[in-house]
C-alpha positions as CSV (number, residue, x, y, z in Angstrom):
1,X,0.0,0.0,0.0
2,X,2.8,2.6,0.9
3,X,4.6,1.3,-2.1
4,X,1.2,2.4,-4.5
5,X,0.8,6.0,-2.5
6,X,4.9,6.7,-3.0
7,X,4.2,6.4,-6.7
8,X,1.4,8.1,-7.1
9,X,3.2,11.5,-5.4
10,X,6.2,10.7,-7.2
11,X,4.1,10.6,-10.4
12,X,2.6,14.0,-9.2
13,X,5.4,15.5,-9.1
14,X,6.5,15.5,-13.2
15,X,3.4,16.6,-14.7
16,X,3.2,15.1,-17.9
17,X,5.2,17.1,-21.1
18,X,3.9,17.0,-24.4
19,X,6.2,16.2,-27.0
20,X,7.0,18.9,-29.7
21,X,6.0,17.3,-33.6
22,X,8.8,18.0,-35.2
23,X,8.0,18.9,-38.9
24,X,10.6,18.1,-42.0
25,X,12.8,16.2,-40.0
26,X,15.2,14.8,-42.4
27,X,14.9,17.9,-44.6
28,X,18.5,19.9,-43.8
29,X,20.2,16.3,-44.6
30,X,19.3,16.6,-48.1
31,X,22.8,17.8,-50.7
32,X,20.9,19.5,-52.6
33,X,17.4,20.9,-52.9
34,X,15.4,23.7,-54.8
35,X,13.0,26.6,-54.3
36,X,11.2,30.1,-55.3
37,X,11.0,33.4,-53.9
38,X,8.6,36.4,-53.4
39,X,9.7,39.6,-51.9
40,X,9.6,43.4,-52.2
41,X,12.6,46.3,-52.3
42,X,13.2,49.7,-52.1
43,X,16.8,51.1,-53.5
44,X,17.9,54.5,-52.5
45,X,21.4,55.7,-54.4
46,X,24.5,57.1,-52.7
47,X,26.6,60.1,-54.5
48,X,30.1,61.4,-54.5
49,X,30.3,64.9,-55.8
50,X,33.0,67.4,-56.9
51,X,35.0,69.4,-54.4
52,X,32.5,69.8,-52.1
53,X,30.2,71.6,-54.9
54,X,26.8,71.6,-53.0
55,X,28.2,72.8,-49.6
56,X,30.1,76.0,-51.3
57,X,27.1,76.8,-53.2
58,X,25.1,76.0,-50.3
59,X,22.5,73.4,-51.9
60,X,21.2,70.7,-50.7
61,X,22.5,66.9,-52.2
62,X,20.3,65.7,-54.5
63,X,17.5,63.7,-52.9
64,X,16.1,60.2,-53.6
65,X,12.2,59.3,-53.6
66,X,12.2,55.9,-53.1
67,X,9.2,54.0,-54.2
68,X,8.7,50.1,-53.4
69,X,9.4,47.2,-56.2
70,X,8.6,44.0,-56.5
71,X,11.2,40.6,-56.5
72,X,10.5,37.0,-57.8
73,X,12.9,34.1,-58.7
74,X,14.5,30.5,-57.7
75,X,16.5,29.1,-55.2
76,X,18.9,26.0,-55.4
77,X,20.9,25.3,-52.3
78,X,24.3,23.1,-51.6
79,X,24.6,21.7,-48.1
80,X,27.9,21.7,-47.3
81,X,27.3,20.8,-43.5
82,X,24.8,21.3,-40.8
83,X,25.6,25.1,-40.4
84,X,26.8,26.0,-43.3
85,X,24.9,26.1,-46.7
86,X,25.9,27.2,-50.7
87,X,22.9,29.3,-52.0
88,X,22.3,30.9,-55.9
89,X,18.8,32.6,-56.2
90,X,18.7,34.3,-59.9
91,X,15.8,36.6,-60.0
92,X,14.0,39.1,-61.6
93,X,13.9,43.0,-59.4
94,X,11.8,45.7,-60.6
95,X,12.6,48.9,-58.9
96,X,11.4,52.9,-59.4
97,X,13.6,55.6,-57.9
98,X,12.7,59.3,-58.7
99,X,15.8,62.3,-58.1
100,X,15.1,65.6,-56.6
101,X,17.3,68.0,-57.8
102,X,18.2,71.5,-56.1
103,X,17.0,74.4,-57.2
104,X,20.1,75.4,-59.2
105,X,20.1,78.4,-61.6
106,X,21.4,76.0,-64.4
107,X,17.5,74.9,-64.7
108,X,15.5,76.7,-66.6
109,X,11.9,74.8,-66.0
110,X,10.8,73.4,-62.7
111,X,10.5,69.7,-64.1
112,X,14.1,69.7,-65.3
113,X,14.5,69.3,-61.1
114,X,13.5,65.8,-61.4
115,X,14.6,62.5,-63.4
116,X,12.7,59.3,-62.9
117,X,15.0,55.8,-63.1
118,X,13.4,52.9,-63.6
119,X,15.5,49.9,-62.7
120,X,14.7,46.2,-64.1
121,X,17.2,43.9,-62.6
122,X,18.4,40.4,-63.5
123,X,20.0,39.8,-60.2
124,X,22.8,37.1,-60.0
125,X,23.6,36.4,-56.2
126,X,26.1,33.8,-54.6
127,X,25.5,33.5,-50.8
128,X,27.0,31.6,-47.5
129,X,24.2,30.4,-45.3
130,X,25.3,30.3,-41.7
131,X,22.6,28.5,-39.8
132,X,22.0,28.2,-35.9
133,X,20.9,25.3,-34.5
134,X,17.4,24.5,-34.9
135,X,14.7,24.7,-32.2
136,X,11.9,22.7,-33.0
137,X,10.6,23.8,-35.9
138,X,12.8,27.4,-36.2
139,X,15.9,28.1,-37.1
140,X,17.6,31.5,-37.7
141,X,20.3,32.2,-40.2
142,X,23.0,34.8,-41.4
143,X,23.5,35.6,-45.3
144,X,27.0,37.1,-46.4
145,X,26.9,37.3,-50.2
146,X,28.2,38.8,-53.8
147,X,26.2,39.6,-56.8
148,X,25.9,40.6,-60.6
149,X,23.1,42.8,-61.6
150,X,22.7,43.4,-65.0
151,X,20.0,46.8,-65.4
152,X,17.6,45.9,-68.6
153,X,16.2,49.7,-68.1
154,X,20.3,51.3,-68.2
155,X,19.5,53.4,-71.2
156,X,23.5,52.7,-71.3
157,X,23.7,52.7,-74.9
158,X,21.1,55.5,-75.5
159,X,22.2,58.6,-77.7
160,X,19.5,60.5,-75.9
161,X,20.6,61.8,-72.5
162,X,19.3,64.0,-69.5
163,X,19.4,67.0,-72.5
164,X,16.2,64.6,-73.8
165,X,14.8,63.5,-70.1
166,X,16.9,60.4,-70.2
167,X,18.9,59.3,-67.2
168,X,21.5,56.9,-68.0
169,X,23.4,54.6,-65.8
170,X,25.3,51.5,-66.5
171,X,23.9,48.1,-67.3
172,X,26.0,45.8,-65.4
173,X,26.9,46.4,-61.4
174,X,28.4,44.5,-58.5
175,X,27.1,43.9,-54.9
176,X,28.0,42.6,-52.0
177,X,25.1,42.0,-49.4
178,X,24.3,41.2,-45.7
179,X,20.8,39.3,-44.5
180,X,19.5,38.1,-41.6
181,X,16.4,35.7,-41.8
182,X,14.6,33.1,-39.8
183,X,13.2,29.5,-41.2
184,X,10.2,27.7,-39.7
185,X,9.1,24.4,-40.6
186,X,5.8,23.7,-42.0
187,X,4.1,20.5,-42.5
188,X,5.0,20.4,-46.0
189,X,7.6,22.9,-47.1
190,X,9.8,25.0,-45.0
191,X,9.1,29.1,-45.2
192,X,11.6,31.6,-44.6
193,X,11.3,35.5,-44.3
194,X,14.6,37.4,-44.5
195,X,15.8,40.8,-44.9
196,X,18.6,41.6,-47.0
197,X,20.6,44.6,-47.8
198,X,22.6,45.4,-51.1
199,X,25.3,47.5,-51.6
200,X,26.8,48.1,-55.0
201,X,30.5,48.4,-55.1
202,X,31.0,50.4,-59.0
203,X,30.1,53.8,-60.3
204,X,26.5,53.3,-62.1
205,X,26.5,57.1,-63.4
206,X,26.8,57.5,-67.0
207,X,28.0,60.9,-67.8
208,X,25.6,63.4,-70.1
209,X,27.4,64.1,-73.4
210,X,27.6,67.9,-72.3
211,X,30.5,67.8,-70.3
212,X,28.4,71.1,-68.1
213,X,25.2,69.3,-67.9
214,X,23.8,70.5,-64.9
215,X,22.3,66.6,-64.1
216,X,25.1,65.2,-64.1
217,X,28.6,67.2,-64.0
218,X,29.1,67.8,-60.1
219,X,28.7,64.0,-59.6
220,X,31.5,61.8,-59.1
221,X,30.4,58.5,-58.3
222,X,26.6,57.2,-57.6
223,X,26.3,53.7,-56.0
224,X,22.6,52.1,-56.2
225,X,22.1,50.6,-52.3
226,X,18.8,48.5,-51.3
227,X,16.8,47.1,-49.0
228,X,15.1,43.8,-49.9
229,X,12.9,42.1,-48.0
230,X,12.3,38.0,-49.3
231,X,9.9,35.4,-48.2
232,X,11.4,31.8,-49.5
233,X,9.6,28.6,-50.1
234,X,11.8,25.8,-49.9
């Protein structure tokens, strides 16, 4: 009898502890396996100007409006071990910045002030995955990566320039980019939103053929940078 009642109060004493369903559990073992991707961006651009031009005429920098695009495309990804991961996802960006010129005396109509650049990227990334241990059914994860952009909207090899309301920068660019995301596993696929930031490393200007266009002389350099935010479905 004092044996029954010592195990019943021992039993008592560990409620009981419902076991976690573990979802995909074989799915990170696999070499190699594919995906797509959704997401949406917004790209500002960063300029470099001539001898301080705006600050001794005391103007402002030239401003970006930054307007939100759209991203879709593929993922295949190379295990290499249980933290570490090989990833290429080409896709497609579509982006739509809009400058904001000072008010110089160079313009002679209030609309010269502004240049619309539409962007239509084929975006070529390479990244390392550096994965945490996963809990359950999450996981968090660091990107470190490189890419190749090549503009379809440049207007690189256009005769017509800013003189015509044509912006021109170049059609090929290189990144490097930064991303932190976070991977939960579903029932049947695993879903991961991450947010990613690129950084171009070239000069993307393409100088007017006036060499004292007022668009484009006081610039030295002008590096697209973005913000991209991607939901994966792996």
């Amino acid at each position: 009898m004092l044996v029954i009642i010592f195990t019943h109060l021992s039993i008592a004493q560990y409620p009981e502890v419902k076991e976690k369903i573990i979802n995909l559990p074989n799915f990170d073992n696999k070499v190699l396996h594919y995906g797509y991707f959704l997401g949406t961006n917004q790209y500002d651009f960063k300029f470099e100007y001539i001898n301080t031009y705006y600050e001794e005429l005391m103007y402002n920098d030239i401003s970006v409006n930054q307007k939100n695009g759209f991203n879709v495309g593929l993922i295949g990804d190379l295990r290499i071990n249980n933290f570490l991961n090989l990833r290429f996802e080409p896709g497609l960006y579509y982006n739509q910045r809009e400058l904001v010129y000072p008010e110089y005396f160079d313009f002679t109509r209030e609309s010269d002030r502004f240049r619309e650049i539409k962007s239509t990227y084929i975006h070529l990334p390479f990244y390392l995955k550096i994965n945490a241990k996963r809990i359950n059914n999450f996981r968090p994860f660091l990107l470190l990566g490189a890419s190749t952009d090549f503009n379809l909207s440049s207007n690189e090899n256009s005769s017509d320039d800013n003189a015509s309301n044509v912006f021109r920068t170049t059609t090929k660019s290189f990144n490097y980019e930064l991303g932190l995301g976070f991977e939960f596993y579903l029932y049947y696929f695993k879903f991961s939103p991450s947010l990613r930031g690129i950084f171009s490393l070239q000069n993307e200007l393409i100088q007017d053929t006036n060499e004292e266009s007022p668009w484009t002389k006081n610039i030295i350099n002008m590096f697209s940078r973005g913000i991209s935010l991607i939901i994966t479905f792996e």
